[in-house]
C-alpha positions in Angstrom: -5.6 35.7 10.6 -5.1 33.0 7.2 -2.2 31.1 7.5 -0.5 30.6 4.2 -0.1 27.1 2.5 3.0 25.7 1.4 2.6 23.6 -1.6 5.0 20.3 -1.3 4.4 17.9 -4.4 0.6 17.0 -4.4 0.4 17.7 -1.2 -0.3 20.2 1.2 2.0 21.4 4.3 0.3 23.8 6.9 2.0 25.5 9.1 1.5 24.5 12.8 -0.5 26.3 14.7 0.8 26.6 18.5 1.1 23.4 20.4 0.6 21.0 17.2 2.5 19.6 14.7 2.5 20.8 10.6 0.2 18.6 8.6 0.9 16.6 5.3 -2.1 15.3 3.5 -1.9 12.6 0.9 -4.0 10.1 -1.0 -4.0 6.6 -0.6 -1.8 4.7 -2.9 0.6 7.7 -4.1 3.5 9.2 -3.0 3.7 11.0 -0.2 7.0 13.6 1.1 7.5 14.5 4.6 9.2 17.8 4.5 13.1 18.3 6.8 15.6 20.7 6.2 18.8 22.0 8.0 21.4 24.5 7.1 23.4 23.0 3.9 26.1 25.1 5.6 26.3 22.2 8.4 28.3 19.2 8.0 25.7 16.1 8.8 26.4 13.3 11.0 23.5 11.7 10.3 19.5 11.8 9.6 16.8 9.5 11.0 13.6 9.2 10.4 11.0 7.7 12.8 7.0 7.2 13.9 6.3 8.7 17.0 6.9 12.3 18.1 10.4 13.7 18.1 11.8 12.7 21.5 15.2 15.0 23.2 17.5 12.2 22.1 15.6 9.5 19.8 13.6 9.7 16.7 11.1 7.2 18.1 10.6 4.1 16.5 13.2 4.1 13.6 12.0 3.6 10.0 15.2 4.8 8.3 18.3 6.3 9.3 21.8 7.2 7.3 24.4 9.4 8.0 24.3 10.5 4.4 26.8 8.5 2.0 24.5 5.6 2.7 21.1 4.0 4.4 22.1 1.9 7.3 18.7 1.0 8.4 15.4 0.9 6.5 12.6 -0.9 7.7 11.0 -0.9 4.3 11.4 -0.2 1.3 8.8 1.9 0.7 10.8 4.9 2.7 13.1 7.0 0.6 15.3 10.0 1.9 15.7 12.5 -0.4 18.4 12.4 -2.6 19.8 15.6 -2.1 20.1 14.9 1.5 23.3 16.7 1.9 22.6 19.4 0.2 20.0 20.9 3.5 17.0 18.2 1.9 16.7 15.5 4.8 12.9 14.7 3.5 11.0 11.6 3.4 8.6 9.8 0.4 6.9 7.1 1.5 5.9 5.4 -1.7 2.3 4.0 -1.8 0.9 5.5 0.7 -1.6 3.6 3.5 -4.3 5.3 5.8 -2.2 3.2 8.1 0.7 5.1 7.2 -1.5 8.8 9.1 -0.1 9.8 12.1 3.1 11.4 13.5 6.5 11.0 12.1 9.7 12.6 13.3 13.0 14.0 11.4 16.1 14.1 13.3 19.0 15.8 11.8 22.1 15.8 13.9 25.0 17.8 12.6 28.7 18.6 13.7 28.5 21.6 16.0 27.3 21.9 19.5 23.6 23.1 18.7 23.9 20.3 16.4 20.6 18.8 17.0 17.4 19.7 14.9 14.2 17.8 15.2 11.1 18.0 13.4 7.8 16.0 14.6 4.8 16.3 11.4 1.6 15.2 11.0 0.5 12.9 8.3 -3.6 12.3 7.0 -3.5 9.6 4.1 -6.9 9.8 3.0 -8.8 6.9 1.3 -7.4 6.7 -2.5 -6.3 4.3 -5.2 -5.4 1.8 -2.3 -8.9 1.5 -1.6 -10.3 1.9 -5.9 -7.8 -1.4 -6.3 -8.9 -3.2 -3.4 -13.1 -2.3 -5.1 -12.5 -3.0 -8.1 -10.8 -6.7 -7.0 -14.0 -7.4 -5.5 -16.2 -6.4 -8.0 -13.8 -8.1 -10.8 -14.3 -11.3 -8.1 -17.9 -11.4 -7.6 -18.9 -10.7 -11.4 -16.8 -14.0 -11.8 -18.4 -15.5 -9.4 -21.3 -15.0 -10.9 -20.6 -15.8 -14.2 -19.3 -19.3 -12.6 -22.6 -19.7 -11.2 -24.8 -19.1 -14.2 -23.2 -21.2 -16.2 -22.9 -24.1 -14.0 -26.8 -23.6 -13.4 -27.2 -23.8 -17.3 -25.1 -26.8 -17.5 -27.2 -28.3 -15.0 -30.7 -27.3 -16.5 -29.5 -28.5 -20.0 -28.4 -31.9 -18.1 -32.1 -32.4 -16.0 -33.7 -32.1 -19.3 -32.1 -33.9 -21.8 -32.2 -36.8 -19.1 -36.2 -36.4 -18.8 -36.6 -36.5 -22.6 -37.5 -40.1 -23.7 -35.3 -42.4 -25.3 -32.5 -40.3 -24.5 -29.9 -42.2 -22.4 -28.4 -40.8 -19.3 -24.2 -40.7 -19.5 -24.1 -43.8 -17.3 -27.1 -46.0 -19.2 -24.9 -45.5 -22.3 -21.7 -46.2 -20.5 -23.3 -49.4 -19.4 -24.8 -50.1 -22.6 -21.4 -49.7 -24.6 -19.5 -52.0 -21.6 -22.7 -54.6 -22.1 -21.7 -54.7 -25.5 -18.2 -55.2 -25.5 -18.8 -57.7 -23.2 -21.5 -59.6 -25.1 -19.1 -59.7 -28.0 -16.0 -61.4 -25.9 -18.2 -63.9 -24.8 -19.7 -64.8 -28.2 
């Protein structure tokens, strides 16, 4: 049996298969959006957002939580709820995405009601992406100045060795000494 794919952004949601979580792939560097919703017809007490898998009464360790007119914690800014938060969309974009960012993330909506508790434990893969094309071209940017550094220092050098071996031409310090010999022979005169 093919299990549909739910398209969310650039990125793709599959459904869980029994005993594991829903997956969200991303690319390194880009957005990424964890998917949570809840009945808009509940009234929210509040959404939190953790790493981890969903435990019965904790979202594991807390990267954001608000209970919907604001953001009282946020360990980064990086992590945004959705904006339409109260109207059922409790989601989460984590802006320029790691590959440390892969792993397992839990939504916890509670709501007013006494069933209401809804969690939601997903599974995020943040493949290798414009993180890693940056961090590349950095070092190549680096090393072809490095190079460049290098080459002309050695040119500098070579022209420097040779114009010293040429005869009668005077080295930086024989004319330095020369000039001060000079000065000198014409204070004393």
């Amino acid at each position: 049996m093919m299990l549909p794919q739910v398209f969310i952004s650039a990125f793709i949601l599959l459904p869980a298969a029994s005993g594991s979580f829903p997956e969200v792939y991303g690319m390194g560097g880009d957005p990424v959006t964890l998917p949570c919703f809840y009945p808009e017809s509940r009234v929210l007490s509040f959404v939190c957002w953790g790493r981890g898998e969903c435990a019965s009464d904790t979202c594991g360790q807390t990267l954001v939580w608000t209970d919907g007119n604001r953001v009282h914690y946020r360990t980064s800014g990086r992590y945004q709820i959705n904006a339409q938060l109260l109207q059922g969309n409790a989601s989460l974009t984590i802006e320029d995405a790691y590959e440390s960012d892969s792993g397992l993330f839990c939504c916890r909506v509670e709501m007013k009601g006494w069933d209401g508790v809804q969690t939601l434990t997903t599974s995020l893969q943040v493949r290798p992406g414009s993180n890693s094309t940056r961090k590349k071209g950095l070092a190549i940017g680096l090393s072809i100045f490095l190079l460049l550094l290098v080459l002309v220092s050695t040119l500098v050098i070579t022209n420097y060795i040779l114009m010293k071996k040429r005869p009668g031409s005077p080295s930086l310090v024989s004319l330095c000494v020369s000039k001060t010999r000079t000065l000198l022979n014409k204070e004393v005169a």
